[in-house]
C-alpha positions in Angstrom: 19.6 115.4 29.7 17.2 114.1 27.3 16.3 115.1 23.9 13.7 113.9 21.8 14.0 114.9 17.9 12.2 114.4 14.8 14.7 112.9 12.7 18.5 112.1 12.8 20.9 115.6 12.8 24.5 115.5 10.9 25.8 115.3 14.6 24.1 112.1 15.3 24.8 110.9 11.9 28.5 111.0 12.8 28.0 109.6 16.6 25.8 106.3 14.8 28.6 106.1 12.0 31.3 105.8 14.5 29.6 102.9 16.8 30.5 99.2 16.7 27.6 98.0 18.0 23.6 98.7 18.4 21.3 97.0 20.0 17.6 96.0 18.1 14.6 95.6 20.0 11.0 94.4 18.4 7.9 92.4 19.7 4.5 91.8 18.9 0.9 92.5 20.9 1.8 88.7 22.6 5.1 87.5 21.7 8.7 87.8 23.6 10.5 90.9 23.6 13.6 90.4 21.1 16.7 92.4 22.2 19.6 91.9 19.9 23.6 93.0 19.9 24.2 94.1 16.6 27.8 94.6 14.8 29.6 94.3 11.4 29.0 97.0 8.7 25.5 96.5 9.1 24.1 99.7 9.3 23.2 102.5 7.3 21.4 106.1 7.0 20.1 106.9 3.9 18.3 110.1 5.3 17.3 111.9 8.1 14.7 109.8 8.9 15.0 106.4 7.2 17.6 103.6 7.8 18.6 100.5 6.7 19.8 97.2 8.8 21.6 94.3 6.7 20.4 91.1 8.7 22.1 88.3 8.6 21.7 84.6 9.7 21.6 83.8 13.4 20.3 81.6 15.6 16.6 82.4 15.2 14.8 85.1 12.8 12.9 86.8 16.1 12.9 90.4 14.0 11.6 89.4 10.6 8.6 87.4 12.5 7.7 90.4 14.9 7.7 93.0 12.1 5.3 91.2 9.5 3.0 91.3 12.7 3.7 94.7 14.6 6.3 96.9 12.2 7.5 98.4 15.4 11.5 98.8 16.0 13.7 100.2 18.2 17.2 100.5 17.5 19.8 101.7 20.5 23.2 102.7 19.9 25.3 103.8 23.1 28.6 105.7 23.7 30.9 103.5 25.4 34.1 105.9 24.6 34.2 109.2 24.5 31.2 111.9 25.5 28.5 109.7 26.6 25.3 109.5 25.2 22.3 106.7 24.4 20.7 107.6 21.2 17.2 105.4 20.4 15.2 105.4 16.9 11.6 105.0 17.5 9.7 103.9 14.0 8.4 100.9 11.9 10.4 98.8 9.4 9.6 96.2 7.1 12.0 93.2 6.0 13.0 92.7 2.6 14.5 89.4 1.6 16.4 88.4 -1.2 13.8 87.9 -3.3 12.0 91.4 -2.6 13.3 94.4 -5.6 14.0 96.7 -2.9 16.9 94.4 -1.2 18.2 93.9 -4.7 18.2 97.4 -4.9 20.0 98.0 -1.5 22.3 95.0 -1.1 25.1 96.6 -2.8 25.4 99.3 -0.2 26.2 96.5 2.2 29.5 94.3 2.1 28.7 91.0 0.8 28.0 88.5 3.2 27.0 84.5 2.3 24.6 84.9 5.5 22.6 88.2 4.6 18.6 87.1 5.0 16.9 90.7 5.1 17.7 94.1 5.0 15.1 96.0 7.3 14.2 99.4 5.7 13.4 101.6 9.1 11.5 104.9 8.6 12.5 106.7 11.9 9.4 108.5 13.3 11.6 109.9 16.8 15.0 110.3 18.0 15.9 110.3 21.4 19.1 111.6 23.4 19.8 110.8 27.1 23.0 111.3 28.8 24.7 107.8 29.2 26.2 109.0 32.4 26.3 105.4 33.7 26.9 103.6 30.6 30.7 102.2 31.2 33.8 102.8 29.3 34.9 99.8 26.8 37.5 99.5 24.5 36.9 98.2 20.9 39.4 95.3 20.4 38.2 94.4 17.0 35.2 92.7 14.9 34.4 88.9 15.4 34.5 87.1 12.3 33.2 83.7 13.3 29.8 84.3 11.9 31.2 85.4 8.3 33.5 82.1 8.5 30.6 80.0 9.6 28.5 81.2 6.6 31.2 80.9 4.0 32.1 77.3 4.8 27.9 76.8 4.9 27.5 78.0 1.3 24.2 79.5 0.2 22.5 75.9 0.0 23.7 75.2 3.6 22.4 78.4 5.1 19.1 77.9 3.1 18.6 74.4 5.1 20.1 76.4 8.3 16.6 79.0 7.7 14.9 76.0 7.1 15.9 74.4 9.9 16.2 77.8 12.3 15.0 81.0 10.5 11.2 80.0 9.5 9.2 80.9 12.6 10.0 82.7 15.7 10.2 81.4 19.1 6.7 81.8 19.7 5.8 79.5 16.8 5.2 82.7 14.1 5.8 82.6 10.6 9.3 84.9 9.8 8.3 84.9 5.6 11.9 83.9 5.0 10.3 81.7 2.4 
C-alpha cells in the first residue's frame, strides 16, 4: 500500500507528467490551511528531488503569504484513470516573482501566461505512494481557459491593480511580497 521514497523515480515522473490536475496545500504556525486545485501546464520536474510550480493570478495569493512565513508545501497529485494511486511531495519552496533572477531564469520553461505571479521552486525532501483504491474514476474533458481569457483581456497593468487589489496579503491579513 504505501510507499514512502526519497525522491521522485522515472516511474512517477511519467504518472505526475501525465496528470491534469494537483492539488497544493501550505499553512503557517497560525493561519488557514490553503488547499488548492491546480491545472494548466503548470508544473514541472527539473530533478529527482526539486520542482517547479508556475502560479498564476487567482482570487487570493494564500501560497506566496504562507511560504515567506513557514516554507512548508505539499503537493498531491491523484490517479483518477487508470492504475490508482495518490502520490504526495513533502518539502519547502520558496516563491520567486517576476522581479526575482531565478523566475527570469525559469519562466521560459513555462507557457506564457499574462497572469503568471510566482513560480514556486520546491526542493522535495519525501515522496509518498498510497493506493488510491477509493479515489473515483473521471474523465478529462478538456482544460478551462477562462482564467487565460480573463488575464489577456486584464493586460499586465490590470492584473497589477487585480494583486493590488487581491494578491498583497493573505486571508489572514499577511504580507504575500508580491510587491
Amino acid at each position: 500500500m504505501a510507499r514512502k521514497l526519497t525522491s521522485i523515480t522515472k516511474k512517477l515522473q511519467e504518472f505526475i507528467e501525465a496528470q491534469k490536475i494537483f492539488f497544493v496545500a501550505t499553512a503557517t504556525k497560525d493561519s488557514k490551511i490553503n488547499l488548492s486545485p491546480k491545472g494548466m501546464d503548470s508544473f514541472r520536474i527539473l530533478d529527482e528531488n526539486r520542482v517547479l510550480w508556475l502560479n498564476v493570478t487567482g482570487s487570493g495569493n494564500e501560497t506566496a503569504a504562507h511560504l515567506l512565513e513557514n516554507n512548508r508545501i505539499t503537493i498531491m497529485f491523484c490517479a483518477f484513470e487508470g492504475n490508482p494511486m495518490i502520490l504526495r511531495l513533502y518539502g519547502t519552496a520558496k516563491a520567486y516573482h517576476p522581479r526575482d533572477k531565478e523566475y527570469q531564469e525559469f519562466i521560459d520553461i513555462f507557457p506564457s501566461h499574462v497572469g503568471a505571479r510566482q513560480i514556486i521552486d520546491i526542493q522535495v525532501e519525501m515522496v509518498q505512494t498510497s493506493c488510491g483504491m477509493a479515489v473515483p474514476y473521471y474523465e478529462y474533458k478538456e482544460e478551462r481557459n477562462q482564467l487565460i481569457g480573463w488575464a489577456n483581456d486584464k493586460g499586465e497593468e490590470g492584473i497589477k491593480a487585480y494583486w493590488e487589489e487581491k494578491n498583497k496579503v493573505s486571508l489572514d491579513g499577511k504580507e504575500t511580497g508580491i510587491f
